[in-house]
PDB file of N, H, CA, C and O in Angstrom:
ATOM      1  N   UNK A   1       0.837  -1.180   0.000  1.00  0.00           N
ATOM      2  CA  UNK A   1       0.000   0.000   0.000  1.00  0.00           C
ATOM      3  C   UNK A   1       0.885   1.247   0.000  1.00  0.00           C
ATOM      4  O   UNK A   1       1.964   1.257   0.593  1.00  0.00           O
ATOM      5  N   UNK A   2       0.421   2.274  -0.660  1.00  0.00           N
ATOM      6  H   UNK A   2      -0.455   2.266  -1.142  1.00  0.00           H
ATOM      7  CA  UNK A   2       1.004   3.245  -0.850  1.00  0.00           C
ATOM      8  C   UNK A   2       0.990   4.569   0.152  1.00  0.00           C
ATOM      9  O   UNK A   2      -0.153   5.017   0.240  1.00  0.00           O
ATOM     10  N   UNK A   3       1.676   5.090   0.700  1.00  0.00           N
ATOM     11  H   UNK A   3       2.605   4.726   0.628  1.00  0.00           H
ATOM     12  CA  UNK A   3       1.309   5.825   1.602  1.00  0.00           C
ATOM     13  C   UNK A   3       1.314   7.478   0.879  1.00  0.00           C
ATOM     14  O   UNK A   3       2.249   8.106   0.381  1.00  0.00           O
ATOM     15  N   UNK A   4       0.283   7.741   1.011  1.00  0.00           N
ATOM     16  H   UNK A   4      -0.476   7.231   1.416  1.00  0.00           H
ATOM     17  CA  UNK A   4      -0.328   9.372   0.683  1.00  0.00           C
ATOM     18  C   UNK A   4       0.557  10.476   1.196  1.00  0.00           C
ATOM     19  O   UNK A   4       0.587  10.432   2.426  1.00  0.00           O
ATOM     20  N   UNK A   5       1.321  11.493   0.677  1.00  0.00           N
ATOM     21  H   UNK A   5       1.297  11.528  -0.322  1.00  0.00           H
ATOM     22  CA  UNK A   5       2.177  11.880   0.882  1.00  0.00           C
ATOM     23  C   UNK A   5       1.370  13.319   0.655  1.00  0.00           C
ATOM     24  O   UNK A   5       1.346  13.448  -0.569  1.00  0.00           O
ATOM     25  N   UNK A   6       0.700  14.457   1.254  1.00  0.00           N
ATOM     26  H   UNK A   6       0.720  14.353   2.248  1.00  0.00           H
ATOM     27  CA  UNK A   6      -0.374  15.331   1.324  1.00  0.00           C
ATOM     28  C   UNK A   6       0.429  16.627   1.614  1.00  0.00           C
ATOM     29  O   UNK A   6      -0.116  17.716   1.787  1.00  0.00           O
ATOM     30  N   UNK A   7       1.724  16.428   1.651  1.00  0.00           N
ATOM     31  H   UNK A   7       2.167  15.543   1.511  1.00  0.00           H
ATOM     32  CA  UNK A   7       2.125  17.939   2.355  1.00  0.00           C
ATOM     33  C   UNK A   7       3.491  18.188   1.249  1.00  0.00           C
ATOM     34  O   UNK A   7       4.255  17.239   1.073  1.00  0.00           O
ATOM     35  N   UNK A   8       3.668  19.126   0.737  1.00  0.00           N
ATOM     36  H   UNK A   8       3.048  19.897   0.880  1.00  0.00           H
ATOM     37  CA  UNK A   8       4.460  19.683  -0.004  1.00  0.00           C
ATOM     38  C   UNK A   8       5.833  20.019   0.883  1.00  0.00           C
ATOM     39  O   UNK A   8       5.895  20.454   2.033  1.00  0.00           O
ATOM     40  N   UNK A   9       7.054  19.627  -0.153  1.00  0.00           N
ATOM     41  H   UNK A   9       7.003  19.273  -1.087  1.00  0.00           H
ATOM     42  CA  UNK A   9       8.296  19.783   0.598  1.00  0.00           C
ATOM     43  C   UNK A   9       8.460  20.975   1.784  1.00  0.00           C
ATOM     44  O   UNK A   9       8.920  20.923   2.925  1.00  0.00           O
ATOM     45  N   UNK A  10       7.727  22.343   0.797  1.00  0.00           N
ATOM     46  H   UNK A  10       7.352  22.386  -0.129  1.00  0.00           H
ATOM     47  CA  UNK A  10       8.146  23.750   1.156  1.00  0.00           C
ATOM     48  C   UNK A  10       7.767  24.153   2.798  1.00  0.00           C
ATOM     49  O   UNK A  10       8.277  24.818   3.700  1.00  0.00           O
ATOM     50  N   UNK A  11       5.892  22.867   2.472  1.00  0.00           N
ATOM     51  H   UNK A  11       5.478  22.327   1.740  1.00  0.00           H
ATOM     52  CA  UNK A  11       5.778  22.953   3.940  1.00  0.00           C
ATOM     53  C   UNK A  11       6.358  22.423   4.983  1.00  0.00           C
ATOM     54  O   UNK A  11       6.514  23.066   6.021  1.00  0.00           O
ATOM     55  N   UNK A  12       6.891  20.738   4.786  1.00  0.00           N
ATOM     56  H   UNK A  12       6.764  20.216   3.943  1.00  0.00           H
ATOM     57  CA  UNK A  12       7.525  20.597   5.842  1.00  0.00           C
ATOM     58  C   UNK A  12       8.769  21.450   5.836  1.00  0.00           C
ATOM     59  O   UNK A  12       9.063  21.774   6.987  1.00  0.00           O
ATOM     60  N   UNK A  13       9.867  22.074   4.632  1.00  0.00           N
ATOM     61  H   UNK A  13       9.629  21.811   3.697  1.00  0.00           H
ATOM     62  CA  UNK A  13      10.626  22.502   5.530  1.00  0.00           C
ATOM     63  C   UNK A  13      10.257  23.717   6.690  1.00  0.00           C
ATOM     64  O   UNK A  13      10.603  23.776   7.870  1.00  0.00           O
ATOM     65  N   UNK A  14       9.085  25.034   5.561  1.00  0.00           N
ATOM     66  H   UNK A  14       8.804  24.986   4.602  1.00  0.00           H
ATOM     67  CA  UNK A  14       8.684  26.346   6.967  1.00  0.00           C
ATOM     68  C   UNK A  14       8.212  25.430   8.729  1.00  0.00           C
ATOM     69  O   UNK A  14       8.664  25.763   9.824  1.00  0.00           O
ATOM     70  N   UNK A  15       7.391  24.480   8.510  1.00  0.00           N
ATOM     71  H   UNK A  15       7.023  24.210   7.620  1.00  0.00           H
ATOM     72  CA  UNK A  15       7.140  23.939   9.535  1.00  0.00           C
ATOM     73  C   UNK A  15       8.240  23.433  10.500  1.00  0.00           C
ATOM     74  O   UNK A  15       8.060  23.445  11.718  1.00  0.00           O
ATOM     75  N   UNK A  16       9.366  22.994   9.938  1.00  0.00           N
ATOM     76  H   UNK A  16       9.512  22.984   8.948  1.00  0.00           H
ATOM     77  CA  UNK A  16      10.611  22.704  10.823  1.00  0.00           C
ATOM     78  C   UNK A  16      11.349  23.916  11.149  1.00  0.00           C
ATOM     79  O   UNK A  16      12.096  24.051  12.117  1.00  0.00           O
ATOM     80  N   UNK A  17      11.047  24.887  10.159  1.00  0.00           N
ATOM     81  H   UNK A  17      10.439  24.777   9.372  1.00  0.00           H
ATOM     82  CA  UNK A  17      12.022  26.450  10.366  1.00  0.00           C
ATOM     83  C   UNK A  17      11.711  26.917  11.655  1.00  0.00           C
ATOM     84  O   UNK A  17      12.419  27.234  12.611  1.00  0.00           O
ATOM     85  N   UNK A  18       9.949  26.880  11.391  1.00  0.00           N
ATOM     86  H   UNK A  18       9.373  26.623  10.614  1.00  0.00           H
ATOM     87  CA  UNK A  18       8.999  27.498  12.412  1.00  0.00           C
ATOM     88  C   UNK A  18       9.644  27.069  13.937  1.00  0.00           C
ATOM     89  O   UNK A  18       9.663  27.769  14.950  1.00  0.00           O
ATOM     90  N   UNK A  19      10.268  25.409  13.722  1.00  0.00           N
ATOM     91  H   UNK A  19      10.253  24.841  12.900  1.00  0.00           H
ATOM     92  CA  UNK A  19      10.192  25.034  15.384  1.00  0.00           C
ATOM     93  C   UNK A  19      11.429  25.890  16.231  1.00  0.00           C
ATOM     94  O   UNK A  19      11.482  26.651  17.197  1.00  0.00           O
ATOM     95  N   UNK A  20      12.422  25.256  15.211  1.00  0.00           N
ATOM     96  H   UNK A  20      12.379  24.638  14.426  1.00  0.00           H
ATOM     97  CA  UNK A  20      13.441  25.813  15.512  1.00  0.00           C
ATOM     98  C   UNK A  20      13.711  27.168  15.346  1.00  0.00           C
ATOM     99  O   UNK A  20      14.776  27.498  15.867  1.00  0.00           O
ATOM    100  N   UNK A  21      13.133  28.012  14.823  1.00  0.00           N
ATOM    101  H   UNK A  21      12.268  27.743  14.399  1.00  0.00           H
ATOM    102  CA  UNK A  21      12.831  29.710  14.911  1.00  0.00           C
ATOM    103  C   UNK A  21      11.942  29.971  16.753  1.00  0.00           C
ATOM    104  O   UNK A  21      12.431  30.464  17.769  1.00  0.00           O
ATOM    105  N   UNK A  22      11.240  29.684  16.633  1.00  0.00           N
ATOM    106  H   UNK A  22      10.843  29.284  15.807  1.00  0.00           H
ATOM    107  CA  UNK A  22      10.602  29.807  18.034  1.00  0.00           C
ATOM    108  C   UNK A  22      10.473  29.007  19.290  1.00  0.00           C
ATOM    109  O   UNK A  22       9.750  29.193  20.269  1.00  0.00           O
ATOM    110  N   UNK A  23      11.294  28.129  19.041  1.00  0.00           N
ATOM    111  H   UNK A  23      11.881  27.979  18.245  1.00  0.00           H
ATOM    112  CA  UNK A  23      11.471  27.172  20.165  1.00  0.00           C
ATOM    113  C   UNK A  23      12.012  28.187  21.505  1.00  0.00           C
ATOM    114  O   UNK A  23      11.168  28.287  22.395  1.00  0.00           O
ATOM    115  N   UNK A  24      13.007  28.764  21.684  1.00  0.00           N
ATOM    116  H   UNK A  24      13.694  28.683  20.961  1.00  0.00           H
ATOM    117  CA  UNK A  24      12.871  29.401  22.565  1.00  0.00           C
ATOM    118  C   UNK A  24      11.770  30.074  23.302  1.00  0.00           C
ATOM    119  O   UNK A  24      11.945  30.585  24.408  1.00  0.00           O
ATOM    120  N   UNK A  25      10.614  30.067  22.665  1.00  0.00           N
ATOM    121  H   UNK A  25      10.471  29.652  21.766  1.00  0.00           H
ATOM    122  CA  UNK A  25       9.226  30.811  23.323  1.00  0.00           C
ATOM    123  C   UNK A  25       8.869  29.838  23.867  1.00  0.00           C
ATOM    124  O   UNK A  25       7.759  30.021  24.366  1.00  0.00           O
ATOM    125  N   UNK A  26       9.230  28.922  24.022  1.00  0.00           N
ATOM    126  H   UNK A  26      10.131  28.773  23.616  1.00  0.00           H
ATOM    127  CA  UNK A  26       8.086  27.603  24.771  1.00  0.00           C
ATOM    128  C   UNK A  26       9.423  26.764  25.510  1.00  0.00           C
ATOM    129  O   UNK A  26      10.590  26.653  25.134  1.00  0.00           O
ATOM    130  N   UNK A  27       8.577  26.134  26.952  1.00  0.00           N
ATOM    131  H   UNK A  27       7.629  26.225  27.257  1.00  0.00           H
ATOM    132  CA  UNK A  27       8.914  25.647  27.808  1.00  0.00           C
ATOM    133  C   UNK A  27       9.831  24.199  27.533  1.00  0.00           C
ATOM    134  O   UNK A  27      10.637  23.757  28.351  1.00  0.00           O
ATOM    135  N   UNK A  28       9.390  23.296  25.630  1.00  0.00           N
ATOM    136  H   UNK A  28       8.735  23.654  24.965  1.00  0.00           H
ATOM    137  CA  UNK A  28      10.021  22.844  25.135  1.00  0.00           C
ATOM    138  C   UNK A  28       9.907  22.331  24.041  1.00  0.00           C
ATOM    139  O   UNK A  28       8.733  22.386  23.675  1.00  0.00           O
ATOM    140  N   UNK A  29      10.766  21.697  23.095  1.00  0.00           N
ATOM    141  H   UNK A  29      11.720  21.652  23.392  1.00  0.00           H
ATOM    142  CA  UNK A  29      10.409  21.480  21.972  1.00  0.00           C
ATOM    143  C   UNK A  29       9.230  20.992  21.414  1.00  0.00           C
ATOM    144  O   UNK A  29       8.673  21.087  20.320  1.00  0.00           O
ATOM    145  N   UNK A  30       8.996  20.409  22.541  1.00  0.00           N
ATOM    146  H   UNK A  30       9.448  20.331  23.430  1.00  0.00           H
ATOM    147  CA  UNK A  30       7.407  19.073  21.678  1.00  0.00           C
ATOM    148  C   UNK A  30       6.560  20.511  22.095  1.00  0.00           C
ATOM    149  O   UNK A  30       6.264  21.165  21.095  1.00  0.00           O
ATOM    150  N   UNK A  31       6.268  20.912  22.962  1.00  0.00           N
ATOM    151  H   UNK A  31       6.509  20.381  23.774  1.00  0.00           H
ATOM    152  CA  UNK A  31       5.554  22.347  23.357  1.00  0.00           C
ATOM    153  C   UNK A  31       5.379  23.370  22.242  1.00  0.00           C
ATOM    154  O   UNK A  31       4.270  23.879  22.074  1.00  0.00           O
ATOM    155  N   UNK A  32       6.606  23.758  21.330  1.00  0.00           N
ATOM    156  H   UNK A  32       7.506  23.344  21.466  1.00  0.00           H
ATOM    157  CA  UNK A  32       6.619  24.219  20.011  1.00  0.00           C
ATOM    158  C   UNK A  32       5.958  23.474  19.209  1.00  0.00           C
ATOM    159  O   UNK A  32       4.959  23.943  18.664  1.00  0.00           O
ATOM    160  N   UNK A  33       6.256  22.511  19.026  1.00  0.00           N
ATOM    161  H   UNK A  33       7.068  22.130  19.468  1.00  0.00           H
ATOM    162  CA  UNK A  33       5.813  21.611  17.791  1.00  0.00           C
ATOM    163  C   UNK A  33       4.024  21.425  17.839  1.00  0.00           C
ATOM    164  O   UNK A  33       3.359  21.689  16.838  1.00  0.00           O
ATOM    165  N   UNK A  34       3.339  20.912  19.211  1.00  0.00           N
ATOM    166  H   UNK A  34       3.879  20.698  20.025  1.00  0.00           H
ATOM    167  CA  UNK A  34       1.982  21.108  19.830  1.00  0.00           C
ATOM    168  C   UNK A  34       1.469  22.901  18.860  1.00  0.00           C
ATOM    169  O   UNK A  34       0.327  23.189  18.503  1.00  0.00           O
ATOM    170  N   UNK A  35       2.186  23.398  18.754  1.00  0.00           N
ATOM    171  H   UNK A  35       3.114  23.164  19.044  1.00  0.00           H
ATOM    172  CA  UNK A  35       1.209  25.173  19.056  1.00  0.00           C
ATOM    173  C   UNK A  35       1.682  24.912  17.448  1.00  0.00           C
ATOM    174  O   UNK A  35       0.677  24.982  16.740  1.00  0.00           O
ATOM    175  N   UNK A  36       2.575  24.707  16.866  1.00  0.00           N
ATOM    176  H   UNK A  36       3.391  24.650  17.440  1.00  0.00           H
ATOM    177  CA  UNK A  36       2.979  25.231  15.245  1.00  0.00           C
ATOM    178  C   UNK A  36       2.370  24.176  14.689  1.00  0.00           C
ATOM    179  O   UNK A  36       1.981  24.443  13.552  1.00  0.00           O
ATOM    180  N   UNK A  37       2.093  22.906  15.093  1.00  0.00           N
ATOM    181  H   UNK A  37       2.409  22.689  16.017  1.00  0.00           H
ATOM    182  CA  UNK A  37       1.634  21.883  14.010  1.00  0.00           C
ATOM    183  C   UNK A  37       0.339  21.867  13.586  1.00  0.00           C
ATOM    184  O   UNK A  37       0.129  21.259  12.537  1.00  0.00           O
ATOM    185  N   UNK A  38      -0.872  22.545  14.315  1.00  0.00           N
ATOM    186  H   UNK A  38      -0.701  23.038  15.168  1.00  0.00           H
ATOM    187  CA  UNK A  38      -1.940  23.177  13.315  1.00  0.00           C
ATOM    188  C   UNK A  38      -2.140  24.190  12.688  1.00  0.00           C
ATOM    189  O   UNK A  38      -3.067  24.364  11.897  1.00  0.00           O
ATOM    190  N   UNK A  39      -1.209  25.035  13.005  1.00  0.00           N
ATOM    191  H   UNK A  39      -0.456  24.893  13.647  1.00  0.00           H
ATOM    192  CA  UNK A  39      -0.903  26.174  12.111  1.00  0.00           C
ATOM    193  C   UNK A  39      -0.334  25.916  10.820  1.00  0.00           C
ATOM    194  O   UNK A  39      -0.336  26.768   9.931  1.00  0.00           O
ATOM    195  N   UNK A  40       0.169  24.734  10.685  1.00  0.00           N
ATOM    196  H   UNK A  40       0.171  24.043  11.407  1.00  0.00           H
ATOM    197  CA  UNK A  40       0.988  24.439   9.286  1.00  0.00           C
ATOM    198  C   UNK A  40      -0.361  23.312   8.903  1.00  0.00           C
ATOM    199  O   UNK A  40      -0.461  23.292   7.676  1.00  0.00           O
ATOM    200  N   UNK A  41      -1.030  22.720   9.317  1.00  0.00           N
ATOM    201  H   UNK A  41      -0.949  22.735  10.314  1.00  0.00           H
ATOM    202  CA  UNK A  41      -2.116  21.638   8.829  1.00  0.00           C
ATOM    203  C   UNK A  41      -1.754  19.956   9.049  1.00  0.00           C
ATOM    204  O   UNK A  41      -2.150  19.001   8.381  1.00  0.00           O
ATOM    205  N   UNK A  42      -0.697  19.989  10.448  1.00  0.00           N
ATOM    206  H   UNK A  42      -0.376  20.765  10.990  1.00  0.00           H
ATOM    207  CA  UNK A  42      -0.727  18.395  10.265  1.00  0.00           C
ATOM    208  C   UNK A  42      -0.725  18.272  11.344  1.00  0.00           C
ATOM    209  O   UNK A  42      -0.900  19.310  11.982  1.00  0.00           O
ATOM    210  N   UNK A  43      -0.473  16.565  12.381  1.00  0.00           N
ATOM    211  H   UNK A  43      -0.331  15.721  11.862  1.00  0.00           H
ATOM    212  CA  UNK A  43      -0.746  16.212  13.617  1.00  0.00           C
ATOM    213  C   UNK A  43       1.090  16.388  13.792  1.00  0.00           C
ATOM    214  O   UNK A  43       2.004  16.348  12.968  1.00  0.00           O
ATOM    215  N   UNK A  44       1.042  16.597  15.326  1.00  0.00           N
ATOM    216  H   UNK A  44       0.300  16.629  15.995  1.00  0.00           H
ATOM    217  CA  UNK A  44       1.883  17.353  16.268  1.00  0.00           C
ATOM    218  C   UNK A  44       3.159  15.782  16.009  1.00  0.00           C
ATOM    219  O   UNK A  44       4.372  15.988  15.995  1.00  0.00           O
ATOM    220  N   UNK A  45       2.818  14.954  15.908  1.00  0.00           N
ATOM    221  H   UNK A  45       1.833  14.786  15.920  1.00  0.00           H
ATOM    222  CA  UNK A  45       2.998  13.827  15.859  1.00  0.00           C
ATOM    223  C   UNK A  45       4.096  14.039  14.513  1.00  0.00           C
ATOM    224  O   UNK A  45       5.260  14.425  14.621  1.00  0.00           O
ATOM    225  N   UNK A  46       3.520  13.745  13.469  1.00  0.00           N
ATOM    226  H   UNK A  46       2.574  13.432  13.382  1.00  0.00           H
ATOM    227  CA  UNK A  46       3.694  14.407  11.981  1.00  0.00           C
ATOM    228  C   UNK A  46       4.747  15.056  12.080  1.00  0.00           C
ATOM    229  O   UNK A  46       5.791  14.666  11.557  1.00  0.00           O
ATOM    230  N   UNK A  47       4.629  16.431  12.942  1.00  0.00           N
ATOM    231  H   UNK A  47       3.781  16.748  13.367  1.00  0.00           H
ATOM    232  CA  UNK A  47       5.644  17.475  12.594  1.00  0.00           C
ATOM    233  C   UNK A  47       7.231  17.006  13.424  1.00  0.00           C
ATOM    234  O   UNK A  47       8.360  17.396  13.124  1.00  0.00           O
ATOM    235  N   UNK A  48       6.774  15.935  14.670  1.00  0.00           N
ATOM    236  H   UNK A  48       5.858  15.618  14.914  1.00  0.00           H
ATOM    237  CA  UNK A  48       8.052  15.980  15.145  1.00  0.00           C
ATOM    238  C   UNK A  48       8.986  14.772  14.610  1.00  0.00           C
ATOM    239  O   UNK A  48      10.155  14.536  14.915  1.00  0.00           O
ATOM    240  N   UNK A  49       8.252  14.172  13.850  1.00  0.00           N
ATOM    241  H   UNK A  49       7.302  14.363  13.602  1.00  0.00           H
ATOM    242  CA  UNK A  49       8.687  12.913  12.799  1.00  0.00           C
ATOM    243  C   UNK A  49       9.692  14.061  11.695  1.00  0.00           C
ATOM    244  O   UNK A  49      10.843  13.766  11.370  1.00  0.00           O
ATOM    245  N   UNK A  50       9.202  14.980  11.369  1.00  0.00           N
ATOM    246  H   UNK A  50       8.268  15.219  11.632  1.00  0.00           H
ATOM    247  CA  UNK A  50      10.070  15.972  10.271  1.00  0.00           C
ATOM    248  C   UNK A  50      10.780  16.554  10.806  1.00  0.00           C
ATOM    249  O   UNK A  50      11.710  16.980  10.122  1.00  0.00           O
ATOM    250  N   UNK A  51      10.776  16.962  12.498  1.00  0.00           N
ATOM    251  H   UNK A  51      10.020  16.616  13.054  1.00  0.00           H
ATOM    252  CA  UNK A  51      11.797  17.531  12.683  1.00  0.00           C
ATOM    253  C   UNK A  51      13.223  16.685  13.205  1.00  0.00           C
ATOM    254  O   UNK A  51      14.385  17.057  13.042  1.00  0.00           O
ATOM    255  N   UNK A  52      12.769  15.505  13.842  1.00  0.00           N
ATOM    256  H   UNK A  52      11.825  15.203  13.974  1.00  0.00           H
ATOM    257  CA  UNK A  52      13.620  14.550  14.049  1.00  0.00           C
ATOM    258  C   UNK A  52      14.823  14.130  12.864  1.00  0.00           C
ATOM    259  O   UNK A  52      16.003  13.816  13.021  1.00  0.00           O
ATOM    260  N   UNK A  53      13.833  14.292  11.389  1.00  0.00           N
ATOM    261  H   UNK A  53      12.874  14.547  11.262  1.00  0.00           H
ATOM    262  CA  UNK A  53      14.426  13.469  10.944  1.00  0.00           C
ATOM    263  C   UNK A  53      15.196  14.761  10.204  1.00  0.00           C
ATOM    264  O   UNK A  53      16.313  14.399   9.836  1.00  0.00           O
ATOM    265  N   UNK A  54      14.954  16.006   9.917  1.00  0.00           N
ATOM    266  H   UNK A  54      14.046  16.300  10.216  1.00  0.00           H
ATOM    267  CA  UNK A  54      15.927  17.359   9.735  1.00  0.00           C
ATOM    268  C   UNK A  54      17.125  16.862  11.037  1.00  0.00           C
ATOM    269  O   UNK A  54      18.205  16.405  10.663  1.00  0.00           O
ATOM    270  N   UNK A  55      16.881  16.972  12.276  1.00  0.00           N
ATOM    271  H   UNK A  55      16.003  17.343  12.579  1.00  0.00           H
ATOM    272  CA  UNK A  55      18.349  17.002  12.835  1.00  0.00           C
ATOM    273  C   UNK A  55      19.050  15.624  12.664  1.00  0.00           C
ATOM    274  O   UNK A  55      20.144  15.529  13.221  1.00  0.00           O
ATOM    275  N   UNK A  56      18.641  14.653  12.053  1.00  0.00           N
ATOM    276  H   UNK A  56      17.752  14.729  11.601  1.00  0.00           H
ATOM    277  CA  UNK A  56      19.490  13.616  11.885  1.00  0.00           C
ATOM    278  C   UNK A  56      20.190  13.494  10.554  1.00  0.00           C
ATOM    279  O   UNK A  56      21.151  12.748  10.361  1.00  0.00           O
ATOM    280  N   UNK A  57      19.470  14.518   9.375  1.00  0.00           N
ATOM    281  H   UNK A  57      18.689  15.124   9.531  1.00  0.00           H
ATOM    282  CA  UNK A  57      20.105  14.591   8.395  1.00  0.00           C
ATOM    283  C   UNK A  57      21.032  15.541   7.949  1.00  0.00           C
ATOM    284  O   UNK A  57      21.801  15.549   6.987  1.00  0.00           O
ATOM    285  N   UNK A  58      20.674  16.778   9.339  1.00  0.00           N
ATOM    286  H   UNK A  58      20.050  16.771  10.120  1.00  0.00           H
ATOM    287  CA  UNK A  58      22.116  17.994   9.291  1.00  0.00           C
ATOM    288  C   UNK A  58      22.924  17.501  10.463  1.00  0.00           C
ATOM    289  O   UNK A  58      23.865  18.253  10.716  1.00  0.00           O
ATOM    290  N   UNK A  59      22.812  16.347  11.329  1.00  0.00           N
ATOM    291  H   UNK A  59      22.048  15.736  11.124  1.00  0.00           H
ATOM    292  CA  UNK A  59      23.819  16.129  12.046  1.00  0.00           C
ATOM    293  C   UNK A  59      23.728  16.886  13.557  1.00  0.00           C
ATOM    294  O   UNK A  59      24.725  17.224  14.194  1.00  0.00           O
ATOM    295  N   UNK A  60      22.299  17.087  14.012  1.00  0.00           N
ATOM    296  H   UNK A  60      21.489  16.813  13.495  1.00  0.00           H
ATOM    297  CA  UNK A  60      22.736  17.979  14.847  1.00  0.00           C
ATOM    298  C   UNK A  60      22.044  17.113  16.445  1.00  0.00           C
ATOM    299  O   UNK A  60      22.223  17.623  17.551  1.00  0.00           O
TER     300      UNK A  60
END
């Protein structure tokens, strides 16, 4: 089965920019990711799967 792929590159990358742009406003990362991940249109879940996998592919 094919898995539905619904979100355009551009968004996940602003959505990962977003975390790491404002993560300092919140108490902690998943806390960022909770408040920005319906603002971009996906589950909180979703967004920290993209951001995980951004710091494992810049190494950080």
């Amino acid at each position: 089965m094919n898995k539905l792929n619904k979100f355009f590159p551009e968004v996940k990358e602003r959505a990962v920019w977003m975390v790491g742009e404002h993560r300092s406003e919140y108490p902690s990362q998943w806390a960022a990711i909770e408040s920005i991940a319906p603002k971009t249109g996906c589950a909180p879940q979703t967004l920290h799967e993209w951001v995980r996998k951004h710091e494992i592919d810049t190494g950080m």
